[in-house]
C-alpha positions in Angstrom: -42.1 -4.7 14.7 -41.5 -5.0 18.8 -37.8 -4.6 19.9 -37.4 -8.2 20.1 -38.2 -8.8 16.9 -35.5 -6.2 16.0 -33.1 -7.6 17.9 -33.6 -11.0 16.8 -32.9 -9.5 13.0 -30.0 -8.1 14.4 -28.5 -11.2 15.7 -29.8 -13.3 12.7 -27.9 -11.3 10.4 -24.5 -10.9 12.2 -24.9 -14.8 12.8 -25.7 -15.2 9.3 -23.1 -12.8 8.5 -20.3 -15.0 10.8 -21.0 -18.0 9.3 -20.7 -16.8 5.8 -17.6 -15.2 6.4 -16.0 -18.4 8.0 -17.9 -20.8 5.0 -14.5 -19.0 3.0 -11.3 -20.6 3.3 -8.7 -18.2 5.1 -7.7 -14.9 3.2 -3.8 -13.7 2.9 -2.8 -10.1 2.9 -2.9 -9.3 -0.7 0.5 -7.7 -1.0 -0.7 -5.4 -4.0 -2.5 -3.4 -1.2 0.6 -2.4 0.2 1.8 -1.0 -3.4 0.2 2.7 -3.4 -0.3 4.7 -6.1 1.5 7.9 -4.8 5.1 7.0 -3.8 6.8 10.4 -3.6 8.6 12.2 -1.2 9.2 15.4 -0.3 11.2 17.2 2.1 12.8 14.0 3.1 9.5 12.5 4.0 8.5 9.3 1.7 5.0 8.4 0.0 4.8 11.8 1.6 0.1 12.1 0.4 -0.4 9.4 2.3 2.0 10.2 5.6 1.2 13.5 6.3 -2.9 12.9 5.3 -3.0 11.2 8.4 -2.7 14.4 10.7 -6.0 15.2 10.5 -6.9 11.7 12.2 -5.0 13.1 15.5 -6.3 16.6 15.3 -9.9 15.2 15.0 -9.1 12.6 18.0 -7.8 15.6 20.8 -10.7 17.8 19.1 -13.1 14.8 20.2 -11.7 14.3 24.1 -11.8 18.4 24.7 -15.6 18.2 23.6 -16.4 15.1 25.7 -14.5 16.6 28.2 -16.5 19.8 28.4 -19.9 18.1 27.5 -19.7 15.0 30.2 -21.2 16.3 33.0 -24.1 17.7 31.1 -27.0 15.4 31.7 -28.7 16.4 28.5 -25.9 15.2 27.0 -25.0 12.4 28.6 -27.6 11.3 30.9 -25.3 8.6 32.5 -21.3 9.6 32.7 -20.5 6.4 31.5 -21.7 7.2 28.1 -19.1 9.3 27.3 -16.6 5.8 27.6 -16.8 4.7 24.2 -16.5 8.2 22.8 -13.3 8.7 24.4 -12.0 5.1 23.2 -13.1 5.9 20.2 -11.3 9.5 20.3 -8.5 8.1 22.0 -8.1 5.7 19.2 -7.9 8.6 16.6 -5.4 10.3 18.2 -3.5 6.6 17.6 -4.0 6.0 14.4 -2.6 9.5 13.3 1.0 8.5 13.9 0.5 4.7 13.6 -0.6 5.1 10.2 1.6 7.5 8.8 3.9 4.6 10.1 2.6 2.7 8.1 2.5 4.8 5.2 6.2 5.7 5.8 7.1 2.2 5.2 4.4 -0.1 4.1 4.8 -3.7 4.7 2.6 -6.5 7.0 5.0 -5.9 9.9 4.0 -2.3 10.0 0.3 -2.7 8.8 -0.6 -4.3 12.2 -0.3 -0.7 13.7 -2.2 1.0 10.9 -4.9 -1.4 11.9 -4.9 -1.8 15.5 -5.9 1.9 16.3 -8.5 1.6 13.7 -10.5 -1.2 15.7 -10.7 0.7 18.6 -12.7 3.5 16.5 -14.8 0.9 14.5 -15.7 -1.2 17.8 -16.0 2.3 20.3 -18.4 3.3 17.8 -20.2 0.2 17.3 -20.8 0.4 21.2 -21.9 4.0 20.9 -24.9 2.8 18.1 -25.8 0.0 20.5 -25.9 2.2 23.2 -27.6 4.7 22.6 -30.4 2.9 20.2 -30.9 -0.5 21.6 -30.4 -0.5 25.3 -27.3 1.7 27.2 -26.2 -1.3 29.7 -26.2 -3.4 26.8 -23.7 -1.1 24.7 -21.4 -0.2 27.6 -21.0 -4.2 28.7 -20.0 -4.9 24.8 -17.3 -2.6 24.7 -14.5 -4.1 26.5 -15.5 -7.6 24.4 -15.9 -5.8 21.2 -12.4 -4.2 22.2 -10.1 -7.4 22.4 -12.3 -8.6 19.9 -10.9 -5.8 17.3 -7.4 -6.2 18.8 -7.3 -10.2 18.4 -8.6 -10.0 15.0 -5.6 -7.9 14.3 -2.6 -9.9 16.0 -4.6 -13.0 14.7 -3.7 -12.0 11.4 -0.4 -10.7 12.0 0.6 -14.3 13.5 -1.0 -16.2 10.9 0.9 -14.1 8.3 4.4 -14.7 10.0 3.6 -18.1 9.6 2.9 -18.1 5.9 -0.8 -18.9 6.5 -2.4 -15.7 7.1 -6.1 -15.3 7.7 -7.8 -11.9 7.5 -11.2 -13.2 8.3 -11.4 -12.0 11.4 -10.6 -9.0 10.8 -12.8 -8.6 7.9 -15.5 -9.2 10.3 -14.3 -6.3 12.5 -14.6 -4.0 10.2 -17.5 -4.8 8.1 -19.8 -6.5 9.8 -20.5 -3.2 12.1 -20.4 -1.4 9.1 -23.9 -3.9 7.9 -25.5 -3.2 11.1 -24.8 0.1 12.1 -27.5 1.8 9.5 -30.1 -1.2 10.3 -30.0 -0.2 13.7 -30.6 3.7 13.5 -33.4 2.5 10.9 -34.8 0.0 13.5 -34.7 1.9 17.0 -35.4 5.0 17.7 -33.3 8.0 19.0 -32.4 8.6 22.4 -30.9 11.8 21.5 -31.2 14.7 18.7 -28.2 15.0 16.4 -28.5 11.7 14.8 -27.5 12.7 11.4 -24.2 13.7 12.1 -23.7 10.0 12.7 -25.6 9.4 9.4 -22.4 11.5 8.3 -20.2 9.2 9.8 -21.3 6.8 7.5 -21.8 8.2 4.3 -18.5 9.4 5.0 -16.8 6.5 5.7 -18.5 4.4 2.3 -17.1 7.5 0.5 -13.4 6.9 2.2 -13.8 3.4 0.8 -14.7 4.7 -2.3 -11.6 6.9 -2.6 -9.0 3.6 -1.5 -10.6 1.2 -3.8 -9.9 4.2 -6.8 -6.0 5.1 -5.7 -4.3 4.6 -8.7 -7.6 5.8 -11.4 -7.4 8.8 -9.3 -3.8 9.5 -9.1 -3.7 9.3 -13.1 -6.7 11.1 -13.5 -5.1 13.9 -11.2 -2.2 14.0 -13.2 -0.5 13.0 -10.0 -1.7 15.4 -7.7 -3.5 13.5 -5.5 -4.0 9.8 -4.9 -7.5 7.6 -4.2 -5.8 6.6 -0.5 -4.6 10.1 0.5 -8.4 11.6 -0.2 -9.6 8.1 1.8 -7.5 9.7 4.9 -8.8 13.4 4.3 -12.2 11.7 3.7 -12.5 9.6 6.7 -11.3 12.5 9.0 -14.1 14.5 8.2 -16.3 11.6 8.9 -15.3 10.8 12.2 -15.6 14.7 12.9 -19.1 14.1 12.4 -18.9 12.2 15.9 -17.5 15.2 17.1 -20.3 17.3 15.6 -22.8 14.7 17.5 -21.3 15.2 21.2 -22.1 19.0 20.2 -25.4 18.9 19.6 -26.9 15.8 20.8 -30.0 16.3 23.2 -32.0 14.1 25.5 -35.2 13.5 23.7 
């Protein structure tokens, strides 16, 4: 298959993948999602799982810009500078949704869910970038990130606006977050590395299905737990290690 046949399945299918999503009519914020299995507090701290898992998020995040930092120069690592921009967007982002989250989780309703999510796009799009960059072409990937940035952030407040006014639409932002997700492992099957390392992004992934996993179960968890943990607190835990994995990458990637 030549690259342009690879990148014409790659547009086909996010094109295919647009239009599919729009074919729907708009989707509301379910307001059961904002009812979480584990609502208890402790030391003054409520829904205090699901707060205080977020931690981990921030601690991943300033883990991430010390490595970049220390790696960026390093032209086996980074064999253009600007590389390392999406990584620390994508860091940066982290350290964001630590506190924006727990936020969230501190009081959950849609006016506080737009910062759980806004933080979060900058991670799915800054890594996005990264995937294109270094597997399809590097100019490429770097020019897409500032697009796929205010992409991710309008999807957000599009929502939020669309909710105040009784007619909320997560559409967009469905398409943020899951269409990467489609073409993220297509791409690493289609192209070929530019640098070693490239299962600790594998990790990413499998992490992040897992994290998915872990929300979608929050209350058959909790129960089965007997209350000691819930589905969305392991989702936090989970999804930390799996961006760590990013981490991991800047590490030990090498030119190849």
């Amino acid at each position: 298959m030549t690259p342009s046949v690879k990148i014409g399945l790659i547009f086909f299918i996010a094109a295919v993948g647009i239009i599919a999503t729009f074919t729907f009519p708009p989707i509301p914020q379910d307001q059961s999602y904002l009812l979480f299995a584990d609502s208890r507090s402790l030391w003054g701290i409520p829904n205090f799982g699901d707060v205080i898992s977020n931690i981990p998020f921030s601690l991943v995040g300033v883990l991430g810009l010390l490595t970049v930092r220390k790696h960026w120069k390093d032209n086996t690592r980074f064999t253009n500078p600007l590389e390392a921009v999406p990584f620390l967007v994508a860091f940066i982002g982290l350290i964001l949704l630590g506190p924006c989250s727990a936020y969230f989780h501190w009081t959950p309703a849609n006016d506080t869910l737009i910062w759980d999510r806004l933080p979060m796009t900058l991670v799915f799009m800054a890594f996005f970038s990264i995937i294109i960059a270094e597997r399809i072409h590097l100019k490429t990937g770097l020019t897409l990130l500032p697009l796929f940035i205010a992409v991710g952030i309008g999807s957000v407040i599009y929502w939020s606006v669309t909710e105040s006014q009784g007619q909320g639409d997560l559409r967009p932002y469905a398409l943020v977050q899951f269409l990467p997700v489609l073409l993220i492992p297509l791409i690493l099957i289609l192209f070929k590395p530019r640098y070693s390392g490239g299962r600790h992004l594998v990790e990413v992934i499998v992490w992040y299905g897992l994290a998915k996993v872990f929300e979608l179960l929050d209350t058959p968890i909790h129960v089965f737990t007997h209350h000691l943990v819930s589905g969305h607190t392991l989702k936090h835990l989970a999804a930390a290690v799996g961006i760590y994995g990013l981490v991991r990458y800047v590490r030990v990637r090498q030119k190849i």
